[in-house]
DRENBALUM-613893 format. One record per residue (C-alpha): residue number from 1; chain; x, y, z; residue in one letter. Coordinates in steps of 0.1 Angstrom, whole numbers, padded with zeros to 4 digits. Each point is the difference from the previous one (the first is absolute). Layout:
<rs>
R    k  c     c1     c2     c3  r
R  NUM  A      X      Y      Z  a
...
</rs>
This chain:
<rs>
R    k  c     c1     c2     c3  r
R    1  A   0272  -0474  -0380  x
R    2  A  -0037   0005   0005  x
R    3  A  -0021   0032   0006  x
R    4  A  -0004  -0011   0036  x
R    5  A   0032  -0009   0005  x
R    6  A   0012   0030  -0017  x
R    7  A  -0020   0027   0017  x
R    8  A   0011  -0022   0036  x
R    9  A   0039   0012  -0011  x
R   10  A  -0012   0035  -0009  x
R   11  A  -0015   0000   0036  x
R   12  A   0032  -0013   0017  x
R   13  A   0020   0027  -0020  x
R   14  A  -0022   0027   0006  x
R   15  A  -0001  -0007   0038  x
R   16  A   0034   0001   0003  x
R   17  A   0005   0035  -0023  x
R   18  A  -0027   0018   0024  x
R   19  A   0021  -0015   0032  x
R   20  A   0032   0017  -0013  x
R   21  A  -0022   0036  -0005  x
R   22  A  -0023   0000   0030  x
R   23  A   0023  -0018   0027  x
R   24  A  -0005  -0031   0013  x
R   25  A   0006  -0029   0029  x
R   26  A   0030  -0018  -0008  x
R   27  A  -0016  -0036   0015  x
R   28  A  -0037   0012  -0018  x
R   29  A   0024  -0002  -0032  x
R   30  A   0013  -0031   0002  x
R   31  A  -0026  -0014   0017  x
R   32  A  -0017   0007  -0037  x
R   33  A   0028  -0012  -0019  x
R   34  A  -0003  -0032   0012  x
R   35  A  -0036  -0001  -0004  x
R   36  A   0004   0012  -0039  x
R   37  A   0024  -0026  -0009  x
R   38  A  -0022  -0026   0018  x
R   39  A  -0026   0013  -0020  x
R   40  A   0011   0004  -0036  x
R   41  A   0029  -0028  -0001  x
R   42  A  -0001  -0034  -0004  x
R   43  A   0012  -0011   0037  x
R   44  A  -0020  -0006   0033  x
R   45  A   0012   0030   0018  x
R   46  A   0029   0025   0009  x
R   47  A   0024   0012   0025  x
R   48  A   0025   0027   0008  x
R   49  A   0033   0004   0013  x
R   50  A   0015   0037   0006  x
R   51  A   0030   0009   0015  x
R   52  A   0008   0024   0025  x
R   53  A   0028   0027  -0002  x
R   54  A   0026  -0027   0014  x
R   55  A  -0012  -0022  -0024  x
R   56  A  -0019  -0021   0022  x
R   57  A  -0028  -0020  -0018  x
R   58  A  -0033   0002   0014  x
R   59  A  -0035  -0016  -0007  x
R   60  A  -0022   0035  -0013  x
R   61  A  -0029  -0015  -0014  x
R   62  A  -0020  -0031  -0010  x
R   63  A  -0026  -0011  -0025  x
R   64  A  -0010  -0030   0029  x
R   65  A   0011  -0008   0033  x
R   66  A   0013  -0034  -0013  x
R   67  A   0028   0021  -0024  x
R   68  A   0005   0021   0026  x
R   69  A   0013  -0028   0024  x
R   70  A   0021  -0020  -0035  x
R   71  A   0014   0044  -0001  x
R   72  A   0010  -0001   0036  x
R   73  A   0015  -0036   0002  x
R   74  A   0024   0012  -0027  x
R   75  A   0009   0025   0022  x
R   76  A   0003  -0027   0032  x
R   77  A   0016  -0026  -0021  x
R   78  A   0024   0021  -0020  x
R   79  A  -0009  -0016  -0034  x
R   80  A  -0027   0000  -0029  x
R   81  A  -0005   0021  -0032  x
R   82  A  -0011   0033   0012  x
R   83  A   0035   0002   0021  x
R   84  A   0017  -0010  -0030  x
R   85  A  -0014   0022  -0022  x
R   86  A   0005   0029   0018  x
R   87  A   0037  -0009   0012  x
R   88  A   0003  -0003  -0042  x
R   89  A  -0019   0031  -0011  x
R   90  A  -0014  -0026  -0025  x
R   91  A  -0032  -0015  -0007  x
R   92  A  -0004  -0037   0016  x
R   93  A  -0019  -0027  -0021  x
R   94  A  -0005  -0038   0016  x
R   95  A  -0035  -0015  -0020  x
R   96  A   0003  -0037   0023  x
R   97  A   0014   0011   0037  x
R   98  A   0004  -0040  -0003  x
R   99  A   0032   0007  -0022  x
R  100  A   0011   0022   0027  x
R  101  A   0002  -0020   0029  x
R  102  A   0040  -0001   0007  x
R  103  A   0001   0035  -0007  x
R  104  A  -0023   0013   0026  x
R  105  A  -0010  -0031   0020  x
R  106  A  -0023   0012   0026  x
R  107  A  -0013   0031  -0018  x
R  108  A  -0017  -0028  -0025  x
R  109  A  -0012  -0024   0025  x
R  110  A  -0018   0030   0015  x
R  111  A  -0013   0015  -0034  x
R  112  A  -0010  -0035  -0009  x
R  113  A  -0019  -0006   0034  x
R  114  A  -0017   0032  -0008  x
R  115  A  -0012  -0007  -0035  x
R  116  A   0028   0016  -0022  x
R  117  A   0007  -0015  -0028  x
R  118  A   0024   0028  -0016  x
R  119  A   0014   0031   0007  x
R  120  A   0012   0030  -0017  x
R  121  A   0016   0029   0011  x
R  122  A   0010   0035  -0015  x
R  123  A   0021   0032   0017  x
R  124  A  -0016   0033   0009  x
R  125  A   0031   0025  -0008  x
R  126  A   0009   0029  -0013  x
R  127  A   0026  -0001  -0019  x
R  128  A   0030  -0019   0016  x
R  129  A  -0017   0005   0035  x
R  130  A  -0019  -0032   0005  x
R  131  A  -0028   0010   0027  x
R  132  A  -0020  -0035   0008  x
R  133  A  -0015  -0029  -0018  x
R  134  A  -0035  -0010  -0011  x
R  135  A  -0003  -0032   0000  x
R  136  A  -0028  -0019  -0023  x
R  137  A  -0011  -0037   0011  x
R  138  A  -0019  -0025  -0021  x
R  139  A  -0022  -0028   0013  x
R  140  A   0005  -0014  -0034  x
R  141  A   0036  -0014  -0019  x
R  142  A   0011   0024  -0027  x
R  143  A   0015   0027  -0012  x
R  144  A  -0015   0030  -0002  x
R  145  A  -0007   0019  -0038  x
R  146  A   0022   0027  -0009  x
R  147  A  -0032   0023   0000  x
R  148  A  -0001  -0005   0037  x
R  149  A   0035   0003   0012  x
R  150  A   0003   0036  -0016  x
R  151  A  -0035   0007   0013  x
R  152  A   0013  -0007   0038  x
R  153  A   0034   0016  -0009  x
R  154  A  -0018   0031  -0012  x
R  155  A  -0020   0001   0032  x
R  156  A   0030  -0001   0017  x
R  157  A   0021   0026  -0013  x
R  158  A  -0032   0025   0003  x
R  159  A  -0002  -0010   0039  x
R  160  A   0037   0004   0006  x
R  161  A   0000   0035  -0016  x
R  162  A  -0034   0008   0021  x
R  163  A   0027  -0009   0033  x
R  164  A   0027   0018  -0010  x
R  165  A  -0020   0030  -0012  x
R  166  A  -0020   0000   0035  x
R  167  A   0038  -0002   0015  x
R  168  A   0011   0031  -0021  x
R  169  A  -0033   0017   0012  x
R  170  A   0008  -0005   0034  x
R  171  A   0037   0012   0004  x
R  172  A  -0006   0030  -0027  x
R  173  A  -0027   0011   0031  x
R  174  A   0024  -0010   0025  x
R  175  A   0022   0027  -0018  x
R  176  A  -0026   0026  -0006  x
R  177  A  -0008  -0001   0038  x
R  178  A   0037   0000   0008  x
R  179  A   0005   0033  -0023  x
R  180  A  -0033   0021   0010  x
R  181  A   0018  -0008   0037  x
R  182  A   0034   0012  -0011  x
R  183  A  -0017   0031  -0016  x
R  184  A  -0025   0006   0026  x
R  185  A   0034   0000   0026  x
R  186  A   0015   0026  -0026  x
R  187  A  -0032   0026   0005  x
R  188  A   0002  -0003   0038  x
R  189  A   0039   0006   0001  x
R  190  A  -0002   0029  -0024  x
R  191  A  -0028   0018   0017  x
R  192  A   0017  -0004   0033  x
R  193  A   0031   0014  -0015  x
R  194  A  -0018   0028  -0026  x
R  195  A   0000  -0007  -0035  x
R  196  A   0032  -0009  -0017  x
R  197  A   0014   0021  -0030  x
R  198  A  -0005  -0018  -0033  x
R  199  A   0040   0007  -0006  x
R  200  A   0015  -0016   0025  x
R  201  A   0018  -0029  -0009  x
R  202  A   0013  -0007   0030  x
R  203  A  -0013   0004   0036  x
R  204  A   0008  -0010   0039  x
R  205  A  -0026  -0011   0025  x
R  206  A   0008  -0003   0034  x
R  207  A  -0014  -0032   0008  x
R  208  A   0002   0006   0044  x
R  209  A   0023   0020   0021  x
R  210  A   0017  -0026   0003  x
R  211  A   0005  -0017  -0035  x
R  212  A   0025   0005  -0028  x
R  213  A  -0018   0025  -0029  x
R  214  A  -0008  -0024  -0030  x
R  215  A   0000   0013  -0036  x
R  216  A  -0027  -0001  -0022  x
R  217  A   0004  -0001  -0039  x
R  218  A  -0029   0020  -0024  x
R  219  A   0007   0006  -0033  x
R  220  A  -0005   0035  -0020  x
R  221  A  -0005  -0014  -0037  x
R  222  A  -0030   0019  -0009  x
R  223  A   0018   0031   0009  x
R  224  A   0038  -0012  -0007  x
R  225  A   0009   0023   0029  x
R  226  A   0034  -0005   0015  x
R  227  A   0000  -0021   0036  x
R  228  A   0004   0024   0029  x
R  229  A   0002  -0010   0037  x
R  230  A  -0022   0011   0028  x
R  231  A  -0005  -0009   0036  x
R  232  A  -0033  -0010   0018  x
R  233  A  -0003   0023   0029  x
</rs>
């Protein structure tokens, strides 16, 4: 690897580290992906396929409009190596689409029409959760080195734990704002009610003159007082 090429990985790395610290734009990411692997492998350009939570494959991002339309007629058509790669959870390797031609017929007439040559394809996932594709196209017949596959692998794994980090993100503040509203419902009932005795295990509130009372449960641990009973007035 040379210094250029070398500090261009360090780059892609880094940019993707300081997306999972400061927040990011899930499209902005992958949008960048495609551009890094474009950049620093040995293929024409890139494309992405990510699945929705049904598991519905959509087109996310796009080195070039031209993989961007080969991404989405795999989608139309039903066939090519991205779809088979993620429907596998393993990485997808045709050097000549021309050897390919019975296996995905009008996915290579298409690639071929747009000047690709060969495709390669590897999984974003964490562990057995397979999350999209990222597919790698060639306007030249080969295979690519080992060097590169584990380069856009790598890139891929960092990506899919960006997503699934930003996910956690999301429904861990989902559940914050859920509690703060649960606690912040606690404060008013207690005030309208007078403050509660830090003994009482169990309690009844009268919920409206005309609803059954429903028990609440607290716990006495720190004090490992007995449970006694007490109506709401």
């Amino acid at each position: 690897m040379t210094g250029d090429r070398e500090r261009e990985v360090t780059r892609a790395f880094v940019s993707l580290a300081n997306n999972l610290v400061d927040g990011f734009d899930v499209i902005d990411l992958l949008s960048g992906l495609t551009a890094d692997c474009a950049r620093l492998l040995d293929i024409s350009s890139a494309g992405l396929l990510l699945a929705d939570s049904r598991g519905v494959l959509h087109v996310v991002a796009a080195s070039s409009e031209a993989t961007r339309g080969l991404e989405l007629f795999q989608l139309q058509r039903d066939q090519g190596p991205c779809l088979e790669c993620f429907r596998s959870g393993t990485p997808v390797s045709v050097p000549d689409l021309g050897a390919a031609s019975t296996r995905w017929p009008q996915f290579v007439e298409a690639a071929r029409g747009a000047g690709v040559v060969s495709v390669h394809a590897v999984p974003m996932r964490l562990r057995e959760n397979v999350l999209g594709a990222l597919g790698l196209f060639g306007s030249q017949v080969g295979s690519l080195g080992a060097d590169d596959l584990a380069l856009a692998q790598a890139l891929a794994h960092v990506a899919s734990v960006a997503l699934v980090a930003s996910k956690a993100a999301a429904d861990a503040s989902n559940v914050a704002e859920q509690l703060q509203n649960a606690l912040n419902s606690r404060v008013v009932l207690e005030q309208a009610r007078g403050s509660w005795p830090s003994a009482v295990a169990w309690t009844w509130i009268r919920l409206s003159p005309c609803s059954a009372a429903t028990p609440v449960t607290t716990t006495c641990r720190s004090r490992r007082s007995p449970a006694r009973w007490s109506r709401a007035p």
